[in-house]
C-alpha positions as CSV (number, residue, x, y, z in Angstrom):
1,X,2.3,19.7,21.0
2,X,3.7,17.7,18.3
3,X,3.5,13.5,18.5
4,X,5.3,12.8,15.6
5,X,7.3,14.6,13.2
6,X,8.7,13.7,9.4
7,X,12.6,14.7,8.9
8,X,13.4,14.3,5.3
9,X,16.8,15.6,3.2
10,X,16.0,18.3,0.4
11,X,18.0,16.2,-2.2
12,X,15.1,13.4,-1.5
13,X,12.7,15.5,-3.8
14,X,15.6,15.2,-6.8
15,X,16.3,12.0,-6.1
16,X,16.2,9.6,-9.3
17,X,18.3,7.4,-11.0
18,X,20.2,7.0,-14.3
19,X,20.4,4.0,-16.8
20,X,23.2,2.0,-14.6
21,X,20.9,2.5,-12.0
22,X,23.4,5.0,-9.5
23,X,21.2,7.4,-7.8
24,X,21.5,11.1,-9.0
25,X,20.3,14.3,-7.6
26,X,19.3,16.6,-10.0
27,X,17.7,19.9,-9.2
28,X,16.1,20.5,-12.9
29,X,14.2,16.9,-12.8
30,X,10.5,16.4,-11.7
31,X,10.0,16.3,-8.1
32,X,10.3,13.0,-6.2
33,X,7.9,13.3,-3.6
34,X,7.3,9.7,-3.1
35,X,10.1,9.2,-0.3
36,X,7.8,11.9,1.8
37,X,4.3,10.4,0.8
38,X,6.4,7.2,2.1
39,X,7.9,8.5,5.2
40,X,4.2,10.5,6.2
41,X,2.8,6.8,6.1
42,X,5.1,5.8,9.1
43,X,3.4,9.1,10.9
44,X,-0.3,7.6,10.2
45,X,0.9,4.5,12.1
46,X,2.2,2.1,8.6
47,X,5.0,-0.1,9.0
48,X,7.6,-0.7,6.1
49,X,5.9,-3.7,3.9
50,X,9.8,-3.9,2.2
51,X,11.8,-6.3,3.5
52,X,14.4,-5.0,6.3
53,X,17.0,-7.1,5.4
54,X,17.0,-6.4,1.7
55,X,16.3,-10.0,0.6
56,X,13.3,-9.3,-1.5
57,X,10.6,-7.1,-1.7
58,X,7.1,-9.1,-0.6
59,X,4.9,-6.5,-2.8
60,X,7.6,-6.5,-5.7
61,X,7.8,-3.1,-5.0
62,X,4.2,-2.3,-6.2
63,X,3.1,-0.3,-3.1
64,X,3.8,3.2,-1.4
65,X,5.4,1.5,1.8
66,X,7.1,-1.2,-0.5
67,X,9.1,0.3,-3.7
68,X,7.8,3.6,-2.9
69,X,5.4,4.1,-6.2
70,X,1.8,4.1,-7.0
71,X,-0.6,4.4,-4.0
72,X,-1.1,3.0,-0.8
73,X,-2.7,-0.1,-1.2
74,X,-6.3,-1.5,0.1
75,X,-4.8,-2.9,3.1
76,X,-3.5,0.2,4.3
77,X,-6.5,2.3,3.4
78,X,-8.7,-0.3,5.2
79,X,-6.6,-0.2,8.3
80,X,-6.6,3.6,8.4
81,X,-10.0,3.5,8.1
82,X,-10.2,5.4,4.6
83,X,-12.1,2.4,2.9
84,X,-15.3,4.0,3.2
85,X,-17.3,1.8,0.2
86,X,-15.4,-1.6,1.1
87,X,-18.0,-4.3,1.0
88,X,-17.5,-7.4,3.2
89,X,-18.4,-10.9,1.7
90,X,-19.0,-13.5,3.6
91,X,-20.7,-16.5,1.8
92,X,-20.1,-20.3,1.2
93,X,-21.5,-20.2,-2.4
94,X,-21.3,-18.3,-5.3
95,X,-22.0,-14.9,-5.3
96,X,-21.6,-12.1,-8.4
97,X,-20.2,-8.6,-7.5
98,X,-19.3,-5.6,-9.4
99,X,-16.1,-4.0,-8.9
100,X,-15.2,0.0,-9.5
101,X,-11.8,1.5,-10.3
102,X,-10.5,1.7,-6.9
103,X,-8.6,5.3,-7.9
104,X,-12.0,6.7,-8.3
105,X,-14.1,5.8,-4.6
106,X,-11.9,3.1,-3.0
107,X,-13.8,0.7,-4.1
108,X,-13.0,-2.8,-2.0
109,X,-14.3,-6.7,-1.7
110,X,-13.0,-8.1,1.5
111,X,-13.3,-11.4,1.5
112,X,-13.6,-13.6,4.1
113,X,-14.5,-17.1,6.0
114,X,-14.6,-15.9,9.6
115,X,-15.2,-12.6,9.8
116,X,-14.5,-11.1,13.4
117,X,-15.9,-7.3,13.6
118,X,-14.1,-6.6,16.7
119,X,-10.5,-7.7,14.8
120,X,-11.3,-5.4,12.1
121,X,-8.4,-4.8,9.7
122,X,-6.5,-7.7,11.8
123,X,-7.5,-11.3,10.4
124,X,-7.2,-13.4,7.8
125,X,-8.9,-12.6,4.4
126,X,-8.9,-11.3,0.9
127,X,-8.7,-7.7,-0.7
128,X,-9.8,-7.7,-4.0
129,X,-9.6,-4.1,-6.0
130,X,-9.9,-3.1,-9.6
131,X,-6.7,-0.9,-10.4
132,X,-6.5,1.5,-13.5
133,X,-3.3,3.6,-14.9
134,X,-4.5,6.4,-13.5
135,X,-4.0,8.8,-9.9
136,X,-0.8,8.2,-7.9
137,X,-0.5,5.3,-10.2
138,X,-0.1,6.5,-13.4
139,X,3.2,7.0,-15.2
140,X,5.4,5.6,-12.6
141,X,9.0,5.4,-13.5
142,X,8.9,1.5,-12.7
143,X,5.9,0.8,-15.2
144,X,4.2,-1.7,-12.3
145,X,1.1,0.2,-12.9
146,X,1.4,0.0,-17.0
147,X,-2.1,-2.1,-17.5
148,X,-5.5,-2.0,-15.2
149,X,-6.3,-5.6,-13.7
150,X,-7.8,-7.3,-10.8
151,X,-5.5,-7.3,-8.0
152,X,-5.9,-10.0,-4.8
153,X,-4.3,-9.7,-1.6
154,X,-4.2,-12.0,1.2
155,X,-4.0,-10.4,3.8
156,X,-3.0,-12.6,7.4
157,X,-2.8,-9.5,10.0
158,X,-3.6,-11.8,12.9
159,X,-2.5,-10.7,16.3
160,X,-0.9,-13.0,18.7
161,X,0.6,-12.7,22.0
162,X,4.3,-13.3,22.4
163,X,5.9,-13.5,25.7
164,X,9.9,-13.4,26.3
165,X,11.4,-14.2,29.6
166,X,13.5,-10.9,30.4
């Protein structure tokens, strides 16, 4: 039986936009498949990282769950459990690492003060990942992804407990 499912319109693979910036539909343009990449991230358990009321966007767009373009970033990967070569730091002096394209192996520091095994991907700490122009993130439309760079996340995924009368 089926948990979850992904409804999506057709004219979301055609979906583009032209230089006023008025979203066309156009059946002879390259596929859009980002808005279903997108939308399958909601099945895997990912919550919008945009904000819901439209005042800004907290990744400038520069994420799959964002803007919809590039990949999904480290944080997501970690927290599906797809970060299979993440090393975890943990240190109070210097310390020098090396750093692969992420694209390539998923390639991950985590960085942290405190690190609690049993809160996993849910804590505060750091995400540090080498990102190239290449895979999901080369050639998007929005150039984010234009020049490879060190990219650091804090990351503050603490859970708390909230109780409501009601």
């Amino acid at each position: 039986s089926a948990n979850d499912y992904l409804w999506a319109s057709y004219e979301f693979l055609y979906e583009s936009y032209d230089a006023a910036g008025n979203t066309v539909y156009d059946d002879t343009s390259v596929m859009n498949t980002y808005t279903y990449i997108h939308e399958f991230g909601h099945i895997l358990g990912l919550d919008d990282y945009y904000d819901t009321a439209y005042i800004g966007e907290p990744m400038s767009g520069c994420d799959m769950m964002d803007g919809m373009t590039g990949d999904h970033n480290a944080y997501s990967k970690f927290n599906l459990g797809w970060l299979t070569t993440s090393r975890l730091v943990v240190t109070d002096s210097s310390v020098t690492l090396t750093l692969e394209d992420f694209s390539k192996n998923g390639d991950t520091i985590i960085l942290a003060n405190n690190w609690d095994e049993k809160l996993g991907a849910y804590q505060e700490y750091y995400v540090i990942v080498y990102y190239t122009n290449n895979g999901l993130n080369a050639g998007d439309e929005y150039g984010y992804f234009s020049r490879d760079g060190i990219v650091v996340y804090h990351i503050n995924s603490s859970l708390y407990k909230e109780e409501m009368d009601g």
